[in-house]
C-alpha positions as CSV (number, residue, x, y, z in Angstrom):
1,X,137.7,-28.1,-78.2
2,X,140.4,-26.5,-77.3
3,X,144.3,-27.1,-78.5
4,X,147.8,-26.1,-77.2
5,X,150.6,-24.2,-79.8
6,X,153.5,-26.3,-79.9
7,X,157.1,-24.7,-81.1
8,X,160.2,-26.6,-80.9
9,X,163.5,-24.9,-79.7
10,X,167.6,-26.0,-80.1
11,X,169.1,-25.7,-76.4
12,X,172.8,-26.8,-77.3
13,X,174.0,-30.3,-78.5
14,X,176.6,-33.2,-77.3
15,X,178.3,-35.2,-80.4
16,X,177.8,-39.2,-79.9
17,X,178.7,-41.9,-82.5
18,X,175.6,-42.7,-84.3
19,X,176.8,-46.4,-84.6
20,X,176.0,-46.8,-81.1
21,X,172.1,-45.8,-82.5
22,X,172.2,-47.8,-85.8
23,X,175.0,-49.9,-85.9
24,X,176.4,-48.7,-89.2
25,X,177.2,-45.0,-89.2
26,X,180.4,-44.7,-87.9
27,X,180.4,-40.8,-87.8
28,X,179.8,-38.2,-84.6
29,X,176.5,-36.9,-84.8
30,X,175.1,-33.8,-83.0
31,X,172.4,-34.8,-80.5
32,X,170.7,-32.1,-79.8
33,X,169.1,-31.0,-76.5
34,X,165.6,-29.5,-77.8
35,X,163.2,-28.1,-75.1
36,X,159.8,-27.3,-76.4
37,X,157.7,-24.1,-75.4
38,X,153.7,-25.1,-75.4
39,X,151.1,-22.4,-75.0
40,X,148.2,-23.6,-73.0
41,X,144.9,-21.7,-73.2
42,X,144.4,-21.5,-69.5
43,X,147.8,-21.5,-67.9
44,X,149.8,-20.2,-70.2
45,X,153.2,-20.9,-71.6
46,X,154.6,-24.0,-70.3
47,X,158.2,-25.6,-71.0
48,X,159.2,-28.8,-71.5
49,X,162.6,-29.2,-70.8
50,X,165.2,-26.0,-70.9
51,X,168.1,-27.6,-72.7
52,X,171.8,-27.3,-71.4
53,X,171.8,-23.4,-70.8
54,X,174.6,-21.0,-69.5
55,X,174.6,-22.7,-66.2
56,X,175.8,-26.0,-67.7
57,X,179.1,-24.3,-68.2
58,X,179.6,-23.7,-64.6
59,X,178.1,-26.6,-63.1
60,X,180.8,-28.9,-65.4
61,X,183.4,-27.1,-64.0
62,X,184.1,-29.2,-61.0
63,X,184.9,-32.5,-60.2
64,X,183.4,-35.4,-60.9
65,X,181.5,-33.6,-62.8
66,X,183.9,-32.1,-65.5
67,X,184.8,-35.5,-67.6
68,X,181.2,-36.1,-68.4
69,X,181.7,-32.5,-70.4
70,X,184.7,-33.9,-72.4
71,X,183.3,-37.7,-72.9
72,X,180.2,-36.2,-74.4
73,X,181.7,-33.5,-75.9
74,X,178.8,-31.1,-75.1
75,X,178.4,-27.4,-75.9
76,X,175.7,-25.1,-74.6
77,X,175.0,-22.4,-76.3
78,X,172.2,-19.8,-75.9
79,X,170.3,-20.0,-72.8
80,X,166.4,-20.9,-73.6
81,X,165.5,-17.9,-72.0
82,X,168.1,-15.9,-74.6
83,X,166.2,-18.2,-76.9
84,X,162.7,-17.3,-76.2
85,X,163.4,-13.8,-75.9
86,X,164.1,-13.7,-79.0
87,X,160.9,-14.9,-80.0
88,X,158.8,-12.7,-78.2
89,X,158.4,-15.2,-75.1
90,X,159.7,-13.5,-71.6
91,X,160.8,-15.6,-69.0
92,X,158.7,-14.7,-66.3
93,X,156.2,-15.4,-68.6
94,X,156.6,-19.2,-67.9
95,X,154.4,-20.5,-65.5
96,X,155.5,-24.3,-65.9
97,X,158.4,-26.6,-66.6
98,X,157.5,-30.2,-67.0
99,X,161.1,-31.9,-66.4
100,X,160.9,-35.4,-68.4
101,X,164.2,-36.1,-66.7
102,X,166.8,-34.8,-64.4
103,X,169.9,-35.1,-66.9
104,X,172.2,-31.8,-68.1
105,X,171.2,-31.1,-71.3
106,X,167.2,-31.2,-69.9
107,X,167.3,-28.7,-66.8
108,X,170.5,-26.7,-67.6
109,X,168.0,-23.7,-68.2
110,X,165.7,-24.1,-64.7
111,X,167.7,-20.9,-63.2
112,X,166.3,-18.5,-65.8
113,X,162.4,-19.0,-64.9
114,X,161.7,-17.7,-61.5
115,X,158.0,-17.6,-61.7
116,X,157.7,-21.5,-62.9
117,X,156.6,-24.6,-60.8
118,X,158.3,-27.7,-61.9
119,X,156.3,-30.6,-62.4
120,X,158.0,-34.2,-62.3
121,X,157.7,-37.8,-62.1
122,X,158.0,-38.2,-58.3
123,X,161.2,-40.7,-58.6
124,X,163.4,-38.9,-61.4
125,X,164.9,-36.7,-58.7
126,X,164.5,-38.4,-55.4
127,X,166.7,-41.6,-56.9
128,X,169.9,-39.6,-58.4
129,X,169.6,-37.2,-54.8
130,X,170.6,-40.6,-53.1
131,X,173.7,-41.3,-55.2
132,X,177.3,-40.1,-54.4
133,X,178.8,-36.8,-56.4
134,X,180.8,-39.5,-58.4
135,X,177.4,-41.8,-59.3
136,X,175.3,-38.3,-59.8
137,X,178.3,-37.6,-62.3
138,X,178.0,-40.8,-64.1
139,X,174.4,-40.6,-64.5
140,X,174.3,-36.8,-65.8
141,X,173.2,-35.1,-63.0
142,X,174.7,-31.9,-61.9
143,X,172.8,-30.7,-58.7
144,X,174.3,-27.3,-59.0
145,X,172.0,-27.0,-62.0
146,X,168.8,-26.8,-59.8
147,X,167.4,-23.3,-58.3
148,X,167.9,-22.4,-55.1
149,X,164.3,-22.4,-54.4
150,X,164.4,-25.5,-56.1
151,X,161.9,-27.5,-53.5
152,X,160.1,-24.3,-53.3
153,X,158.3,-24.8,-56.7
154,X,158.2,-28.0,-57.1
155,X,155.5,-30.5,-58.5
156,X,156.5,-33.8,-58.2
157,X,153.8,-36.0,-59.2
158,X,153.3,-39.5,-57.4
159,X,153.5,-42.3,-58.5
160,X,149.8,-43.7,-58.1
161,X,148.5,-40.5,-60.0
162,X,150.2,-42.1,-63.6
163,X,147.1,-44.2,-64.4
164,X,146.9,-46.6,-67.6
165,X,146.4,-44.1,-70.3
166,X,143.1,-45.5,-72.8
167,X,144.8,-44.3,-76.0
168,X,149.1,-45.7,-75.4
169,X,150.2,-48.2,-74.2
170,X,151.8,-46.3,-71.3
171,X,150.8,-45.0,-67.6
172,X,149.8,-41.4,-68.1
173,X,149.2,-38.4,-65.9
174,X,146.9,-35.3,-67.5
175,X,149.1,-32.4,-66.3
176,X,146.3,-29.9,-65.7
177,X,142.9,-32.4,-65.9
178,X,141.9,-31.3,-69.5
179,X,143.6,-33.4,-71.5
180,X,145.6,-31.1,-73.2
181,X,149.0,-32.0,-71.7
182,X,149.6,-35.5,-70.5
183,X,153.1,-36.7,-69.4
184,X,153.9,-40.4,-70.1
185,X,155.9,-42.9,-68.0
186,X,158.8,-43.8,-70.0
187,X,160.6,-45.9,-68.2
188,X,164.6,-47.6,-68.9
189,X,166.6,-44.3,-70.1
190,X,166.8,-42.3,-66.5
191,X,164.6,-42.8,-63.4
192,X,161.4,-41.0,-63.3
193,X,161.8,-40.5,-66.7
194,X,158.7,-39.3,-68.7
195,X,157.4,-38.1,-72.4
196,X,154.5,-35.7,-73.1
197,X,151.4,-36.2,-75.2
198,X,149.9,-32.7,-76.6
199,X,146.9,-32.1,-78.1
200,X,147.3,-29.9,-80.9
201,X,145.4,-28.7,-84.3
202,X,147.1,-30.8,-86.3
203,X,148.6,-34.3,-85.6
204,X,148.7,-35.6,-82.4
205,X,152.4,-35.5,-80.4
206,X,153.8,-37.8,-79.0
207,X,157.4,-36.6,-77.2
208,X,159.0,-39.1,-76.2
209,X,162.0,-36.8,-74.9
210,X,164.9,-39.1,-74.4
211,X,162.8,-42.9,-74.2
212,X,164.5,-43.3,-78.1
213,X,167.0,-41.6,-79.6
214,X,166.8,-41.7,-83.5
215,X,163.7,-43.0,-85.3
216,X,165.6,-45.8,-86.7
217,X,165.0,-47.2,-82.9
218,X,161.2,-47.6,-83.7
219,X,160.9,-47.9,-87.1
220,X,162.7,-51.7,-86.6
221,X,163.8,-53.9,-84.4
222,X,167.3,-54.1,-83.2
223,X,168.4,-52.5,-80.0
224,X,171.5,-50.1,-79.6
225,X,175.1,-51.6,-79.0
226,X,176.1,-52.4,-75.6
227,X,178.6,-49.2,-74.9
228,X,175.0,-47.3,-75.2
229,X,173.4,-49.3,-72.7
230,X,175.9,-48.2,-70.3
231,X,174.1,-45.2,-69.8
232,X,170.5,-46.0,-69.6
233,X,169.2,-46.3,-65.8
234,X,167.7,-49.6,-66.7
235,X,168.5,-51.2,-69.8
236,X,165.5,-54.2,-69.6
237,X,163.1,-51.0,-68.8
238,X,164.8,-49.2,-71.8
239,X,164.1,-51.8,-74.0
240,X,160.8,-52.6,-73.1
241,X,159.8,-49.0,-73.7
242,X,161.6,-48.9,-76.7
243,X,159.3,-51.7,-77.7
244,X,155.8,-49.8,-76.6
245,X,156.6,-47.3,-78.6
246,X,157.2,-49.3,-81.7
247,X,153.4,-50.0,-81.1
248,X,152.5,-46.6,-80.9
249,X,154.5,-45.4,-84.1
250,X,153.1,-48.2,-86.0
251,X,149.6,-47.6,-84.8
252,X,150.1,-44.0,-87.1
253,X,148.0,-41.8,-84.5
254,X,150.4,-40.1,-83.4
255,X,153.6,-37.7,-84.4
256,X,156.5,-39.3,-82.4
257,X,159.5,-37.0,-81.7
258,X,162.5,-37.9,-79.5
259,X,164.6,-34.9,-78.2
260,X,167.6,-36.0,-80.2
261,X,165.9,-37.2,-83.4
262,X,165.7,-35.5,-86.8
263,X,161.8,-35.4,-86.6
264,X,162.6,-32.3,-83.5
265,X,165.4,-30.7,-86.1
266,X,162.9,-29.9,-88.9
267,X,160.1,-29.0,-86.6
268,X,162.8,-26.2,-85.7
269,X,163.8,-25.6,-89.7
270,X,160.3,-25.1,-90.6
271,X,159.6,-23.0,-88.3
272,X,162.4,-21.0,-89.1
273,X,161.3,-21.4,-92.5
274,X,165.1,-22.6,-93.0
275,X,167.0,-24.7,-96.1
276,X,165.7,-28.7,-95.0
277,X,168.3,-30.0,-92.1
278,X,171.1,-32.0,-93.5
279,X,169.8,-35.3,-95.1
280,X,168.7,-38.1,-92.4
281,X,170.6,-40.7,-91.7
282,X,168.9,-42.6,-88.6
């Protein structure tokens, strides 16, 4: 049967306090915003996610928008396309982007494809395009991010079409009916929000793009100090996630990776065939 070639890419970073994760490291941490590039035998190379990108730089610029830049302390730096370039991947190469949510450091890159479709949980855009430019700004989304053709190419998935998957404990939608790429309803962190099962040669992945943060989250219990809640879409959604997924990681069928965790960092070092990533610490 076949399998898709997963490779795991840095698309900036934003500095948080990891206490708010684990509740005893009181240092700033770099989250990064990975986007991963997956090569699917029929339709070729598909994104997930494009990390913050030179756009982000812009679209922080104005108001309200322009605080969340400082708060987070985020910096973009290559552009995904740059990124792929210079690993033999061309832009208009990309036939897909699977969004897994509509926040900054996940679509800053969505300009540089102009031959993708974007596929997307039907609600992760259509709930933050109801808000006010101050409550957009407050929940990380920065419209000026999106395409102009934007509604053009998209995807969005309904609701109905995420089905109980048979192997997680999750709703699941196979992106192209061959089970090769299934997103996941991940519910709590950002409306629509979704992760991304791939089948591949080796272990099984499980992304779980932004539905945990650190491993530390699933490895045992304990839930993230309150100032972190503040930013979820729905914390009682977040949580109950959070505690799906312990399920899944303690089942040990599949390799789970959050965005921001140090499981995406070395997928990036040993691919690079780099010195080991700094010593874990969450």
């Amino acid at each position: 049967m076949s399998n898709v070639d997963v490779r795991f890419f840095n698309g900036g970073y934003c500095r948080q306090l990891l206490a708010l994760v684990d509740h005893r490291s009181w240092k700033f941490a770099r989250f990064h915003a990975v986007f991963l590039a997956v090569r699917h035998p029929r339709e070729g190379w598909v994104l997930i996610d494009t990390g913050y990108g030179d756009a982000f730089k812009q679209a922080s610029q104005r108001w309200p928008w322009r605080p969340c830049r400082w708060l987070m302390l985020m910096r973009a730096e290559a552009s995904a396309a740059g990124t792929l370039a210079e690993t033999g991947i061309a832009a208009d190469a990309v036939r897909h982007v699977v969004i897994t949510h509509f926040h900054g450091g996940h679509i800053g890159g969505l300009k540089d494809f102009p031959a993708a479709r974007f596929h997307y949980h039907e609600n992760a855009l259509r709930s933050l395009a109801r808000l006010t430019e101050r409550r957009q700004a407050l929940s990380a989304f920065f419209p000026a991010l999106l395409p102009g053709d934007f509604s053009k190419r998209a995807r969005w998935i309904a609701s109905e079409r995420f089905a109980q998957d048979a192997e997680v404990p999750f709703l699941s939608h196979d992106l192209f009916g061959d089970g090769l790429i299934r997103l996941v309803h991940l519910p709590g962190h950002a409306p629509g929000h979704v992760g991304v099962l791939l089948k591949t040669e080796g272990r099984r992945i499980f992304y779980a793009a932004d539905a945990f943060w650190r491993s530390c989250q699933i490895e045992k219990p304990g839930g993230l100090m309150l100032p972190a809640y503040a930013v979820q879409w729905n914390a009682d959604a977040y949580d109950a996630t959070i505690a799906r997924l312990r399920e899944v990681h303690q089942s040990g069928q599949w390799e789970l990776i959050a965005c921001h965790g140090a499981e995406a960092q070395q997928k990036i070092a040993n691919a690079r065939r780099a010195v080991p990533v700094e010593k874990r610490t969450c």
